[in-house]
C-alpha positions as CSV (number, residue, x, y, z in Angstrom):
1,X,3.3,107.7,34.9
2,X,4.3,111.4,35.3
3,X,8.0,112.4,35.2
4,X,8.3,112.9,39.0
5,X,6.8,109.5,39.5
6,X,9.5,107.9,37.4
7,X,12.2,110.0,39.1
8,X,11.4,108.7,42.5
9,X,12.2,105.1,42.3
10,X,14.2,102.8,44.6
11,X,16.8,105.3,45.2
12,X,14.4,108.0,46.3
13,X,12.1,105.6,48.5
14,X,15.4,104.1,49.9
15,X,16.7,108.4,50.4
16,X,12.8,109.0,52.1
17,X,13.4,106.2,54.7
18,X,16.6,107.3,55.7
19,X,15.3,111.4,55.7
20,X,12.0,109.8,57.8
21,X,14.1,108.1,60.1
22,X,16.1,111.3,61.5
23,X,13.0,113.0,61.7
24,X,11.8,114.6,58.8
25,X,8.7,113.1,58.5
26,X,7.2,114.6,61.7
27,X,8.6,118.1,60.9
28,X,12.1,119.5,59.7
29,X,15.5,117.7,60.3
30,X,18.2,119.0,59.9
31,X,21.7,117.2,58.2
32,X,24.1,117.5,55.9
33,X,24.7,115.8,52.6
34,X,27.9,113.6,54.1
35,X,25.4,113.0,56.7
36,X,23.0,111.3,54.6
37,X,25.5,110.1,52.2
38,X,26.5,108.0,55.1
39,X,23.3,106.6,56.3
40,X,23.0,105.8,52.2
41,X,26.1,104.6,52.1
42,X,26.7,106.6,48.9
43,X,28.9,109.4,47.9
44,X,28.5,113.0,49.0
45,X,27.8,113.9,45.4
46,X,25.0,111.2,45.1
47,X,23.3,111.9,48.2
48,X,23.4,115.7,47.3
49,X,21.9,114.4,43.7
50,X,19.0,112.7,45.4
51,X,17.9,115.1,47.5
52,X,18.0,117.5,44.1
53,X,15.4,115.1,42.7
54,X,13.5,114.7,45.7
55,X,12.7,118.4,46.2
56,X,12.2,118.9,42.3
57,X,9.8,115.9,42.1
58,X,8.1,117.1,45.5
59,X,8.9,114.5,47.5
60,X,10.6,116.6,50.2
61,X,10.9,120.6,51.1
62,X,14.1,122.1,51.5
63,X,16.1,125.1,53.9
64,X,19.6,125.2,52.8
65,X,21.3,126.9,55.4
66,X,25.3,127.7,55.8
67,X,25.8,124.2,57.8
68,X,23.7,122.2,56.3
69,X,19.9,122.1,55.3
70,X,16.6,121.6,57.0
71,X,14.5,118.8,55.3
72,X,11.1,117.9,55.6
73,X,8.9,115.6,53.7
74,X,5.7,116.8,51.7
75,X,2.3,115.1,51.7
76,X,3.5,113.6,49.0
77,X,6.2,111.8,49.7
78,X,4.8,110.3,53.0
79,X,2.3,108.5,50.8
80,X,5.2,107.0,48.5
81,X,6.3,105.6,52.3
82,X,3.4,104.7,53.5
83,X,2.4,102.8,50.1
84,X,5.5,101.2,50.6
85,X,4.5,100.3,54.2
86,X,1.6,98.6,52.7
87,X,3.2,96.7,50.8
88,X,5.5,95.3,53.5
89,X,2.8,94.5,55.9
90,X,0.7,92.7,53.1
91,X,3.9,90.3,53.2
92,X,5.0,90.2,56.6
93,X,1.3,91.0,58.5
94,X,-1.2,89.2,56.4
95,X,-3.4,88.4,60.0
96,X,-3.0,92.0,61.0
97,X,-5.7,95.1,61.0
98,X,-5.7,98.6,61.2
99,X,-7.0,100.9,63.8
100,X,-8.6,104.3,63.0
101,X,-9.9,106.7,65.7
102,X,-12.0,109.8,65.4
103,X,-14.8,111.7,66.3
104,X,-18.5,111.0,65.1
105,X,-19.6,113.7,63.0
106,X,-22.9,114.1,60.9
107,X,-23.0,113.4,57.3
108,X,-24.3,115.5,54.2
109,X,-26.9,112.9,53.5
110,X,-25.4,111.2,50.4
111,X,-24.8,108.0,52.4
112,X,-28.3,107.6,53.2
113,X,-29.4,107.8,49.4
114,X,-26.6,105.6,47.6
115,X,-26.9,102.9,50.0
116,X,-30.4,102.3,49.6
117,X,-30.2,102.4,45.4
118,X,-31.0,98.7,44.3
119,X,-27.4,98.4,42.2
120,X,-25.6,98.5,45.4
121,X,-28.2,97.3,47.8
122,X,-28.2,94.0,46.2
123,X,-24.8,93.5,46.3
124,X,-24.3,93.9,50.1
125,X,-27.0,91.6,50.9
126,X,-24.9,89.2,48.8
127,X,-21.1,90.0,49.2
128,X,-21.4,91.2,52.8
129,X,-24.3,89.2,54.6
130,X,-26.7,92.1,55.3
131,X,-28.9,95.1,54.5
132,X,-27.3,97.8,55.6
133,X,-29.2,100.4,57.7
134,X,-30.0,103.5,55.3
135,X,-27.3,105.5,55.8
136,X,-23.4,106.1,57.3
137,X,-21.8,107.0,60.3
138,X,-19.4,109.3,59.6
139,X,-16.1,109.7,61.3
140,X,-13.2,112.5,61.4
141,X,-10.3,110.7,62.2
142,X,-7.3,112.4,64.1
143,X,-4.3,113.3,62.7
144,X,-2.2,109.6,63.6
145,X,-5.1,107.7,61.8
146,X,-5.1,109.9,59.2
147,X,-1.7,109.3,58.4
148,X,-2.6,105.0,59.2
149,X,-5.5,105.0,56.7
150,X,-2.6,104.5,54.1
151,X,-2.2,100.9,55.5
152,X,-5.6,99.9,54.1
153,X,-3.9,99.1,50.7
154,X,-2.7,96.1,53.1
155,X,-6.3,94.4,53.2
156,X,-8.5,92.7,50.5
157,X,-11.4,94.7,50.1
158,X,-15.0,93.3,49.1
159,X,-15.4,95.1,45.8
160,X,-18.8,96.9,45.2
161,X,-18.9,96.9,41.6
162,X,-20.1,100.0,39.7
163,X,-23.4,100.4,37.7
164,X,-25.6,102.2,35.5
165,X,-29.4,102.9,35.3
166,X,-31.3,105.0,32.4
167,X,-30.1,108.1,33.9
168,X,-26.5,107.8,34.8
169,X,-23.4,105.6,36.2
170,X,-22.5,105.2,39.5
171,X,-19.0,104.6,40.0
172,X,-17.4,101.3,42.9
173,X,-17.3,101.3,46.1
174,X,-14.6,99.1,48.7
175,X,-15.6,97.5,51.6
176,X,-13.5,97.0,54.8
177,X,-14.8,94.5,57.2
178,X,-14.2,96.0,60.8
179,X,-15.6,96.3,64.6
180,X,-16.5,99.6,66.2
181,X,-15.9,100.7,69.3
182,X,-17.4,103.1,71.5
183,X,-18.6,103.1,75.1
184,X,-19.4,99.6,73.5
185,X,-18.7,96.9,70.8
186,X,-20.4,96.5,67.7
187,X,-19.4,94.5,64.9
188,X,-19.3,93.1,61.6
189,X,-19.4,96.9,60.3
190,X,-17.8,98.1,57.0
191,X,-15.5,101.0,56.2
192,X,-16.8,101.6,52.6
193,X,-15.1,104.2,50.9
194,X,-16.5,105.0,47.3
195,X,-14.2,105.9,44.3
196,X,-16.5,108.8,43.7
197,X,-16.8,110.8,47.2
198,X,-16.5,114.6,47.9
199,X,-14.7,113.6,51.1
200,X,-10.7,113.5,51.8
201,X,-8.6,110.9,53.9
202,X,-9.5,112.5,57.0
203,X,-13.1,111.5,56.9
204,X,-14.3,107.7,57.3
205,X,-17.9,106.0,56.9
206,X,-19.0,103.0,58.4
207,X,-22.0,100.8,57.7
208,X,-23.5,98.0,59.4
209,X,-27.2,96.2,59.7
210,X,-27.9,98.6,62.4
211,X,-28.1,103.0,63.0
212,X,-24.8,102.5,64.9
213,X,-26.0,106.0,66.3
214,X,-28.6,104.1,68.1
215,X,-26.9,101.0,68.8
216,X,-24.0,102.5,70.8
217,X,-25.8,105.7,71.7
218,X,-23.6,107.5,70.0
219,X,-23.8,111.6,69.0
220,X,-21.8,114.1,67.4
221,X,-18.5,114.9,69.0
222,X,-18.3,111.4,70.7
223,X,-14.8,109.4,70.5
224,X,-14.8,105.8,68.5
225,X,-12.4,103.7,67.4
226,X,-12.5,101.1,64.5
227,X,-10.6,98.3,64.1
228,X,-10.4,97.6,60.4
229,X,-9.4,93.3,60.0
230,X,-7.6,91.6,57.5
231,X,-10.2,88.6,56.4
């Protein structure tokens, strides 16, 4: 655990809430330390003394101005929230889902070989119920569902273990069961997301017995949603 991460604690997840909640997690709030040292219910020192650590730790970017300061949380510090989130709705939501929108997109190829390679072909056909069709359909998700992928920590994932063959290893991957939606329906699909992959949180694959391309006569630019369920 890095030094940043072992300054955030509690106190600095309990300081983020209170910073998103007056806005600074959708852009730049402005407030005083009295201000937030009320809303903490802390002293003026100790609320000025949090927001130290929360800028030097990265947690939050800071504009002190003459009447106050502007305050906005960093990638990094939503995540600590959102982790959070997580773990509230894995308490309080255990029958929930989550819903991802985006746009379909087309792949670089990769799905279509790793699927089909007999280490993790075998294991869908027995921890998911079916062979998968060879290959993914790929999904750039908007801005609100980028920010919502965090709530998959929430749901059990179907664990595709990792493997090795004379040549090399080949690292998890963790499936999602979900439905898709387009101009139609189709389901059981699975978010897979692999622990190795060249692709960031704003990018989402989806497999399913079926080229979901077909199946919903779908094509590049088209708008799905997926709804991701908690088994």
């Amino acid at each position: 655990m890095t030094e940043t991460q072992r300054a955030l604690g509690p106190d600095g997840l309990a300081t983020l809430k209170q910073l998103a909640l007056v806005g600074a997690l959708d852009g730049e709030a402005k407030l005083s330390c009295s201000a937030l040292a009320e809303r903490l219910d802390a002293s003026t020192q100790t609320a000025s003394r949090r927001l130290q650590q929360l800028d030097s730790g990265g947690y939050v970017e800071r504009d002190i101005v003459s009447d106050g300061q502007w305050v906005q949380l960093t990638d990094e510090g939503e995540r600590h929230l959102q982790a959070e989130y997580a773990d509230y709705r894995r308490l309080f939501e255990r029958n929930s889902g989550v819903e991802l929108t985006g746009t379909v997109t087309s792949g670089m190829g990769e799905g279509r070989h790793y699927i089909t390679l007999p280490g993790y072909m075998e294991q869908f056909v027995e921890k998911l119920g079916y062979e998968p069709f060879a290959g993914t359909l790929n999904i750039d998700l908007t801005e609100e569902s980028i920010r919502r992928r965090a709530r998959l920590g929430a749901i059990d994932p179907t664990v595709i273990e990792g493997w090795e063959d004379d040549e090399r290893t080949y690292g998890p991957a963790y499936c999602y069961p979900a439905t898709l939606h387009g101009a139609g329906s189709y389901g059981p699909v699975h978010v897979i997301t692999p622990e190795r992959t060249h692709h960031g949180d704003d990018h989402l694959e989806v497999i399913a017995p079926d080229r979901l391309r077909d199946t919903l006569d779908l094509a590049d630019g088209d708008e799905v949603t997926v709804h991701v369920e908690q088994r």
